[in-house]
C-alpha positions, 0 to 999 in steps of 0.5 A: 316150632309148633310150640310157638306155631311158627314156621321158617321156610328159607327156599335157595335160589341161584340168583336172577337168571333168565329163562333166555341164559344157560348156566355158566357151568356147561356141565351142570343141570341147570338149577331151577329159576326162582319162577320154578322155585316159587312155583315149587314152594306154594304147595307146601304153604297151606299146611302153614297157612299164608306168610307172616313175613317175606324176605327176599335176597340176590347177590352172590351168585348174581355177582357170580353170573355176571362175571362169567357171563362177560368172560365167556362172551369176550372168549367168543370173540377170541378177545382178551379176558381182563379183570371183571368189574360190574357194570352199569349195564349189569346193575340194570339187568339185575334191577330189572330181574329183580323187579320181575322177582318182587312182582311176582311174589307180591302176585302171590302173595298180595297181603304179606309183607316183604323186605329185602335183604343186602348183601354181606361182604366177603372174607377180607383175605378174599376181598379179590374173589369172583364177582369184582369182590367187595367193591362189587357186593357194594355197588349191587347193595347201593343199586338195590337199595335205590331200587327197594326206595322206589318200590316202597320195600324195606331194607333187611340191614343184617349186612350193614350191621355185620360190616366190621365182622371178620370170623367167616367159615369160608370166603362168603359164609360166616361162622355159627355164632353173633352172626346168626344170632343177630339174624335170628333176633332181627327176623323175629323183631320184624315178624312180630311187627308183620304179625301185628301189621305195624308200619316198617320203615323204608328208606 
């Protein structure tokens, strides 16, 4: 938007995978890891200048992961598959990676500031999709949310805000709409206080 000489630069990541785990799907390229995304985002970055505002966000396919991951070690041993639930050993590795993530941009970037974003819900009729479904979104946002308290970063609440909201396009994504206009409203409310250093609240 040059009439306004803003720059939005949203980068996908498949979650906190490892350099040491292969992809969960055999017969698919390996996706890059966010140390290669990052890596691949920076050079465009001096066409723009430095970020005004990080936001940072892991959820669905790290749920994903770690479903598959304990499905296809239980079929190694022959074992029977049962229902996946996360565990706390998962919460772990995943606040681990994470914290691996969040130095990593802050070493990049040392003066922008940086939140983190929850995750939402899925669609109610698939509240039983992949990843322990709600009840797993939950314990991943609460294990994040402990760990952002700890690292001094404030939380995004767009997923908490969107609680009673039920008009998805599709298991996990909602459709165009009060969805991303809210999104949109909260991005700039808090790039404006990135932009004019104002403090921003953690909890």
């Amino acid at each position: 938007m040059p009439d306004l000489n803003l720059t939005l630069i949203n980068s996908m990541t498949t979650g906190m995978r490892g350099p040491d785990t292969p992809w969960f799907y055999p017969k698919e390229r390996n996706p890059p890891l966010f140390e290669d995304r990052l890596a691949l985002l920076t050079p465009f970055l001096p066409l723009t200048s430095l970020p005004s505002l990080i936001i940072l966000s892991s959820h669905f396919w790290d749920l994903r992961f770690m479903e598959m991951r304990e499905k296809q070690r239980l079929e190694a041993l022959k074992a029977p598959v049962p229902e996946y639930h996360v565990s706390e050993a998962d919460l772990e590795w995943h606040r681990g990676r994470v914290v691996e993530f969040v130095q990593l941009v802050r070493e990049t970037f040392p003066d922008t500031p940086i939140m983190w974003r929850l995750g939402t819900t899925w669609q109610s009729d698939n509240a039983s999709y992949y990843g322990d479904g709600n009840l797993g979104v939950f314990q991943l946002n609460e294990s994040s949310r402990g760990l952002m308290r700890f690292l001094g970063i404030p939380i995004f609440n767009w997923a908490t805000l969107l609680g009673g909201e039920r008009d998805h396009r599709d298991p996990i994504h909602f459709h165009d709409g009060p969805p991303g206009n809210l999104f949109s409203s909260m991005v700039m409310y808090y790039l404006e206080r990135a932009a004019r250093r104002k403090q921003f609240c953690v909890e």
